[in-house]
Backbone as CSV, one residue per row, in Angstrom:
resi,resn,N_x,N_y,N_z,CA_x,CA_y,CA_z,C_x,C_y,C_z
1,UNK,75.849,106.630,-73.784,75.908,105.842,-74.999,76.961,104.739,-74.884
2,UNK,77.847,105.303,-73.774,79.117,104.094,-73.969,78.382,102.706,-73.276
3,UNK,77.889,103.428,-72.689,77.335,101.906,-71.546,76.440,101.351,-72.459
4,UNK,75.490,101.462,-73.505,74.642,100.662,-73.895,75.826,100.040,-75.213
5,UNK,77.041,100.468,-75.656,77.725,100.219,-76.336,78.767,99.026,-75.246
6,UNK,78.923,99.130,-74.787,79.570,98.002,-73.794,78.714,96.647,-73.848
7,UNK,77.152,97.385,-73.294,76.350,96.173,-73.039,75.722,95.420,-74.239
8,UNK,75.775,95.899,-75.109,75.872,95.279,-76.621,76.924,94.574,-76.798
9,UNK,78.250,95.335,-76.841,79.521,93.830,-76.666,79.278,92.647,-76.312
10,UNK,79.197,93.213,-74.742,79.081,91.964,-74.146,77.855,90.678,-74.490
11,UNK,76.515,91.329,-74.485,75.711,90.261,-75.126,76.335,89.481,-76.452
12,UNK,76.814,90.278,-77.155,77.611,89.293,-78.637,78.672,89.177,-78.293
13,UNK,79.770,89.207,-77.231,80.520,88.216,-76.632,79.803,86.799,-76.048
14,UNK,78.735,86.747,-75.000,78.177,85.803,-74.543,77.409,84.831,-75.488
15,UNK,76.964,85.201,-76.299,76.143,84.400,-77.366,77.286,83.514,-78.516
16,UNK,78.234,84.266,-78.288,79.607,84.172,-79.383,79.733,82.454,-78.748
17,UNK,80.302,82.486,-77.364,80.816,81.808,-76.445,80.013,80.865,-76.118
18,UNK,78.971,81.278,-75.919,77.517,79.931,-75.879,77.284,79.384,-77.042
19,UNK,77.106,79.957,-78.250,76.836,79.025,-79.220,78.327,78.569,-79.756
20,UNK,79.186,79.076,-79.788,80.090,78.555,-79.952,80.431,76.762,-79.360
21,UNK,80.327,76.867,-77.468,80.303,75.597,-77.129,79.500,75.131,-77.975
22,UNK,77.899,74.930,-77.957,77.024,74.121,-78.755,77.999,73.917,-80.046
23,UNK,77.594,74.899,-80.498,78.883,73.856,-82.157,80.271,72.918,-81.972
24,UNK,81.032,73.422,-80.806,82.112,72.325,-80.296,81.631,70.907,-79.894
25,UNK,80.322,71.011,-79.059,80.104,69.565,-78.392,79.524,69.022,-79.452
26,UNK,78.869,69.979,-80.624,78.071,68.785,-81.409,79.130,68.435,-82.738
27,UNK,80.029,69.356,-83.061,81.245,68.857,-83.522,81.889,67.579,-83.270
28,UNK,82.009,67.497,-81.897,82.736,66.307,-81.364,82.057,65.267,-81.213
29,UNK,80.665,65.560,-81.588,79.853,63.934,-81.478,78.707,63.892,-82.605
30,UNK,79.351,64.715,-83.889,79.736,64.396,-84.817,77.668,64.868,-85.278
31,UNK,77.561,65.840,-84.773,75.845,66.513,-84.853,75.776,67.418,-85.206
32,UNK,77.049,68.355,-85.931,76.358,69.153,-85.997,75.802,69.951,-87.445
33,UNK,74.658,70.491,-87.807,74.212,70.742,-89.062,74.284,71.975,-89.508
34,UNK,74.554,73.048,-89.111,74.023,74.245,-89.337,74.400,75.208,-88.195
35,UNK,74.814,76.554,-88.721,74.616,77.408,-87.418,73.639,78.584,-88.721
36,UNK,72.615,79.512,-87.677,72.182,80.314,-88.339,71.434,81.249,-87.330
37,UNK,71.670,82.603,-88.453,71.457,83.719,-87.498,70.123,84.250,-87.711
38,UNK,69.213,84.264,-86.599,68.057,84.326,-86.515,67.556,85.982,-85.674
39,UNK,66.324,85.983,-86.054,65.884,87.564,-85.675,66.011,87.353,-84.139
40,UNK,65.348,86.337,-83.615,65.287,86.087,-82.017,67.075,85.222,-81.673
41,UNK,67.805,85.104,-82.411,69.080,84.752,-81.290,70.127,84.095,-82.578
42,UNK,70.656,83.754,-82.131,72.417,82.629,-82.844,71.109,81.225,-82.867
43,UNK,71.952,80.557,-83.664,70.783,78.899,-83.316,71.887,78.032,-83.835
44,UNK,72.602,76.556,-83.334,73.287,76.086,-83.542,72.446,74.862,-84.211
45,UNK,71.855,74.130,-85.300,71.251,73.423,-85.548,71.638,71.801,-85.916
46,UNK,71.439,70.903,-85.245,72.042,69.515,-84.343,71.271,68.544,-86.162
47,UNK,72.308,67.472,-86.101,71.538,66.682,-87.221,70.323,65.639,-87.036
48,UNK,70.574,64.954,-85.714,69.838,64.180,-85.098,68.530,65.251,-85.004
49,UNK,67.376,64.768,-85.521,65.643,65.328,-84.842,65.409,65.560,-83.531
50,UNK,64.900,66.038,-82.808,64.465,66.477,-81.703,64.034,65.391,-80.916
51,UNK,62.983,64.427,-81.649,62.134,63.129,-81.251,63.648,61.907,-81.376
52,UNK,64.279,62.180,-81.950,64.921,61.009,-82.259,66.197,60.896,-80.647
53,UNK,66.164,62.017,-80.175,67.582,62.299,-79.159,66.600,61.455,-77.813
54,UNK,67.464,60.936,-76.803,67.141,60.095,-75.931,67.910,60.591,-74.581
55,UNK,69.064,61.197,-74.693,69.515,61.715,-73.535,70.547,60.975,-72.756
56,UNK,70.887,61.113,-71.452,71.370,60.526,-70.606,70.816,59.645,-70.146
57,UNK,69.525,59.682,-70.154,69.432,57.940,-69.542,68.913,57.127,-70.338
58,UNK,69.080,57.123,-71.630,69.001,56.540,-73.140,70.759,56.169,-72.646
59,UNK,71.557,56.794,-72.580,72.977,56.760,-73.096,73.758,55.734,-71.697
60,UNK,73.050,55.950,-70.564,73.517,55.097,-69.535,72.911,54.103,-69.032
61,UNK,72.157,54.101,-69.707,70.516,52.704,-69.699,70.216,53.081,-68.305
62,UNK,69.760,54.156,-68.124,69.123,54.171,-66.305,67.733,54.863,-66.912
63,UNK,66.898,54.332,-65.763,65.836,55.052,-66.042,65.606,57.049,-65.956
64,UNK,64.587,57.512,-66.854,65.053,58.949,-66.959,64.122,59.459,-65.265
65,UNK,63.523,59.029,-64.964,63.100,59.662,-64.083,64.625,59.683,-62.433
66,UNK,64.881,58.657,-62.392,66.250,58.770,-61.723,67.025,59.743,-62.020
67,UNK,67.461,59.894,-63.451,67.943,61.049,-63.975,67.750,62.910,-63.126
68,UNK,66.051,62.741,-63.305,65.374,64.012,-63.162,65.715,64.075,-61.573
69,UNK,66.010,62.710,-60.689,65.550,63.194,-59.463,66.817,63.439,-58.857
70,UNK,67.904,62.840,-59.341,69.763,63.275,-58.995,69.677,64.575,-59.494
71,UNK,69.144,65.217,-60.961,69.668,66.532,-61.004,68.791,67.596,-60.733
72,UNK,67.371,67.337,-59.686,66.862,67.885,-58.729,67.639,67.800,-57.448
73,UNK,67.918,67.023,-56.784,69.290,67.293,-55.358,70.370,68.137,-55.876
74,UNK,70.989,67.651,-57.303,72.019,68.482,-57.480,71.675,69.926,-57.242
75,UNK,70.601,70.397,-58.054,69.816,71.855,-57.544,69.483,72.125,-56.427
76,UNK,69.095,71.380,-55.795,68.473,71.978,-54.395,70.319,72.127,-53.289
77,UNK,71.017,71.396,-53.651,72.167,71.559,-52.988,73.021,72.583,-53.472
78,UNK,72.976,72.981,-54.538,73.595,73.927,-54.951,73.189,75.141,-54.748
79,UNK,71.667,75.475,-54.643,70.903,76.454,-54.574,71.659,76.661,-52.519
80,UNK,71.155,75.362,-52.101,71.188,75.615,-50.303,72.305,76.335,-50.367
81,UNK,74.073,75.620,-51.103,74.858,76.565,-50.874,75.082,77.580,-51.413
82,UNK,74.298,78.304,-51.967,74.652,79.794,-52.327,73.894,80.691,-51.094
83,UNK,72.639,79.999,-50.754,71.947,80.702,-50.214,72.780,80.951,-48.962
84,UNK,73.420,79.347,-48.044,73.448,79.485,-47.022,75.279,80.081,-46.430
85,UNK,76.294,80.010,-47.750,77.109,80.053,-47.723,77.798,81.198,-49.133
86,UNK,77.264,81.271,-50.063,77.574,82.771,-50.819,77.376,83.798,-50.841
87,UNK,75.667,83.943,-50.780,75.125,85.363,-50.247,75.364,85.555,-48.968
88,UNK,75.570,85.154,-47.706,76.154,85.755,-46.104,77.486,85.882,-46.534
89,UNK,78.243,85.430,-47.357,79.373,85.565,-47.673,79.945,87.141,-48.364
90,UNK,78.890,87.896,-49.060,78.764,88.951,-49.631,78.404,90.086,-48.739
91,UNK,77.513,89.829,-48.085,76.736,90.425,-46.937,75.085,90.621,-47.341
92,UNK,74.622,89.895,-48.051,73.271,89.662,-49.161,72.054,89.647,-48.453
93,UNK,71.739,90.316,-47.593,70.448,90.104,-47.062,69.218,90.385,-47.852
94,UNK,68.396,89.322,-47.926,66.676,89.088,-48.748,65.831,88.434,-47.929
95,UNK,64.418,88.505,-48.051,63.486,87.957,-47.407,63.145,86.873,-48.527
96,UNK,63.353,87.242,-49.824,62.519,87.024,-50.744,62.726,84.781,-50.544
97,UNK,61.644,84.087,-50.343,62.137,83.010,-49.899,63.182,81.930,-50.909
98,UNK,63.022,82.214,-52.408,64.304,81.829,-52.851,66.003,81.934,-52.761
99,UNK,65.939,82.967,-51.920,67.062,82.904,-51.493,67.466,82.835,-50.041
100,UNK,66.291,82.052,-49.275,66.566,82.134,-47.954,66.855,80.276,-47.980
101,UNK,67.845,79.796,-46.525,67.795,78.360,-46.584,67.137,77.876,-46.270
102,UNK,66.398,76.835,-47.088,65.474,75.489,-47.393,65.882,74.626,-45.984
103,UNK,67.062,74.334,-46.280,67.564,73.200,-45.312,68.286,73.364,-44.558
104,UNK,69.176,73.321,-43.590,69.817,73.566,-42.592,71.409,72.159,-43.211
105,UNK,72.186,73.286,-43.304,73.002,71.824,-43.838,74.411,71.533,-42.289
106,UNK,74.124,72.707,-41.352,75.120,72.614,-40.616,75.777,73.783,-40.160
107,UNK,76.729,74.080,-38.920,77.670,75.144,-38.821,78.562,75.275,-39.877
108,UNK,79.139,75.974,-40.725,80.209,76.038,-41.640,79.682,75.197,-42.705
109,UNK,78.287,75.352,-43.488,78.381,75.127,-44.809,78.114,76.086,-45.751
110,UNK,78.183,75.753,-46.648,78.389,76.886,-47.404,80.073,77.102,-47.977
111,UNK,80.016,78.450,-48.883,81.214,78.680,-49.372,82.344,79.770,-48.197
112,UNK,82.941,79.096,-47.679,84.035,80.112,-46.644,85.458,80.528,-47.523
């Protein structure tokens, strides 16, 4: 019983802490409408409409598909180094191919 009493904490620690940020960032940029507690989760509710928000490449005048394709490398590089440098780092052996390396980034990459 203690353990499902722990793991209850912790989920309403994590949700505390996640929606919490959301209400800080939209605090600070002056969005935010509502928090409310819902059967399916916490919900931090933003003033700006859904249709009306434009994003980062609304906000840096770049086109959004540029956007999508920097924070696709960012993923695929981040993913290579866990694969190729966190999990051997643990001793993590998987076949499963998401966690095997994509790319070859070198001797010594990864996290040492």
């Amino acid at each position: 019983m203690r353990r499902y009493l722990t793991l209850l904490a912790a989920i309403i620690v994590f949700a505390v802490i996640h929606e919490g940020a959301h209400a800080m960032a939209a605090t600070a940029f002056h969005e935010y409408g509502a928090f409310h507690v819902r059967p399916f989760g916490l919900e931090v509710e933003f003033v700006t409409p859904v249709a009306d928000r434009h994003g980062l490449a609304a906000g840096f005048g770049a086109p959004r598909y540029l956007w999508q394709l920097l924070l696709f490398l960012v993923f695929v590089v981040n993913r290579e180094l866990i694969a190729q440098g966190l999990l051997p780092l643990y001793n993590v052996a998987t076949e499963h191919p998401l966690f095997r390396p994509w790319l070859r980034l070198g001797p010594g990459a990864g996290v040492r």
